[in-house]
C-alpha positions as CSV (number, residue, x, y, z in Angstrom):
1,X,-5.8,-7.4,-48.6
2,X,-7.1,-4.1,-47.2
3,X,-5.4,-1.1,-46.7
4,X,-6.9,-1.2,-43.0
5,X,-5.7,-4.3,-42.0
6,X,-3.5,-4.4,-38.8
7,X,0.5,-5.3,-39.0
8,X,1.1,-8.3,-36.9
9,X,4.0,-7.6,-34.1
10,X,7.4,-7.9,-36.3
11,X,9.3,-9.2,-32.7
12,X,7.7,-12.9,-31.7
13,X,3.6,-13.9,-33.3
14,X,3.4,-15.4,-29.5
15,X,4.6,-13.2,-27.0
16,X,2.2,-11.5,-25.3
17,X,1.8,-8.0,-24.2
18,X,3.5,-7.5,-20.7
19,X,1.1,-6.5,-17.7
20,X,2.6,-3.7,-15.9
21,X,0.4,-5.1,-13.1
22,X,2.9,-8.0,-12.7
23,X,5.1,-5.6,-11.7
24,X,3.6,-4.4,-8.6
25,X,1.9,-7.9,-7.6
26,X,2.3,-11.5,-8.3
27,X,-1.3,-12.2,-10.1
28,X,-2.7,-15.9,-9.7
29,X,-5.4,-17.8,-11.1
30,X,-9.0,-15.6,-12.0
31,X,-11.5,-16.2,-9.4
32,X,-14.1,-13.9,-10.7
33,X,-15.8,-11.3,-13.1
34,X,-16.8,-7.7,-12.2
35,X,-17.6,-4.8,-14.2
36,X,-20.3,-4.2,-16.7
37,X,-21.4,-7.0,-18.4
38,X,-19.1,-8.9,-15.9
39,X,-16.0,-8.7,-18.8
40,X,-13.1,-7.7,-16.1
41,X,-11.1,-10.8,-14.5
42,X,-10.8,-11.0,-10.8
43,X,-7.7,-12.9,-10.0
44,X,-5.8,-13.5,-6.4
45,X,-2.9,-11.0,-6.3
46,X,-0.3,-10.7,-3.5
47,X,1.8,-7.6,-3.4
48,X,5.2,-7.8,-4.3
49,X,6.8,-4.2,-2.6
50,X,5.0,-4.2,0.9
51,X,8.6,-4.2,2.3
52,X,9.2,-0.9,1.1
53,X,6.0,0.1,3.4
54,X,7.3,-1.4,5.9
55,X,10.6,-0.5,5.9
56,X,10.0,3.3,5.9
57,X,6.8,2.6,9.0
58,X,10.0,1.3,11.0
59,X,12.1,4.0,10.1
60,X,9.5,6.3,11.7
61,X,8.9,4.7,15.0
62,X,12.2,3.4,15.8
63,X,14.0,6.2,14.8
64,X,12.1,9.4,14.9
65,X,9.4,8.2,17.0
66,X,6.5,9.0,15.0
67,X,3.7,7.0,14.5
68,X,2.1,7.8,10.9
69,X,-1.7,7.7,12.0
70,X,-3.2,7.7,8.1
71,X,-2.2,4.1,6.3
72,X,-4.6,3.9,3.7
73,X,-4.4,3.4,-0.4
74,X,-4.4,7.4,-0.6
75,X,-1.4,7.5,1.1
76,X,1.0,5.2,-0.9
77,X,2.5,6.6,-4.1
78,X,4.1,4.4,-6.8
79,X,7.4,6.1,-8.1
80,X,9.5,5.5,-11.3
81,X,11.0,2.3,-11.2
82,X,7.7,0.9,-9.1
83,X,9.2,2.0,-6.0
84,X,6.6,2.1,-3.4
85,X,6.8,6.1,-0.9
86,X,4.8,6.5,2.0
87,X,2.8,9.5,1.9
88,X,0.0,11.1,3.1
89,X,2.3,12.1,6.4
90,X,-0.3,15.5,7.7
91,X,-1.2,12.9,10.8
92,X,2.2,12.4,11.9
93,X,2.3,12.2,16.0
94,X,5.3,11.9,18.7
95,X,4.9,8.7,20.3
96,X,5.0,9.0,23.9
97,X,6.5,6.5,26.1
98,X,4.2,6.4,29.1
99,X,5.9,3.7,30.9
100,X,9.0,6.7,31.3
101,X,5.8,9.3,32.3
102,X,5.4,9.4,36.3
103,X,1.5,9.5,37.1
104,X,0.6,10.9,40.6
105,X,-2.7,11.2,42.1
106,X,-4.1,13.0,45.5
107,X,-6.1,10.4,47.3
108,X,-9.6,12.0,47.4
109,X,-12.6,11.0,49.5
110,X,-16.3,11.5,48.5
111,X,-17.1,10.6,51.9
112,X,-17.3,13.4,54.4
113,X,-14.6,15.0,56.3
């Protein structure tokens, strides 16, 4: 044997390494290759934590009335213990009701008086 040989994982010769991506998503069958070569694996994913999104875009419109006007991938953060924040919160605005806003117009003619 070689002194450079690799150890073999002392816990189970079949278990295999964990993907922290099956964390965040539930991964399904590979549909694809991408990347140089074509070596990465495209698979259908659906996101497991969307709730958490959700749950905090409710919190501000029903409850501060805010609307958050900057959803994009930028603007969700992934915290320990995969907890899903919503960030990116510069473009807040108030929502306005405007069926409570009272609209009144002077009646103007462009025909001569």
């Amino acid at each position: 044997m070689s002194r450079l040989s690799l150890r073999r994982n002392s816990q189970c010769p079949n278990q295999e390494v964990q993907n922290p991506a099956a964390q965040l998503a539930s991964i399904d069958k590979a549909v694809g290759h991408a990347g140089p070569d074509l070596v990465w694996r495209v698979h259908d994913a659906k996101l497991l934590k969307t709730g958490q999104l959700t749950d905090a875009l409710r919190f501000l419109h029903s409850t501060q009335e805010m609307m958050h006007c900057n959803i994009n991938p930028n603007a969700i953060l992934i915290a320990s213990g995969y907890k899903w924040k919503l960030g990116g919160l510069y473009f807040l605005e108030k929502i306005v009701d405007t069926t409570k806003v009272m609209i009144s117009f002077e009646l103007y003619s462009i025909i001569g008086k």
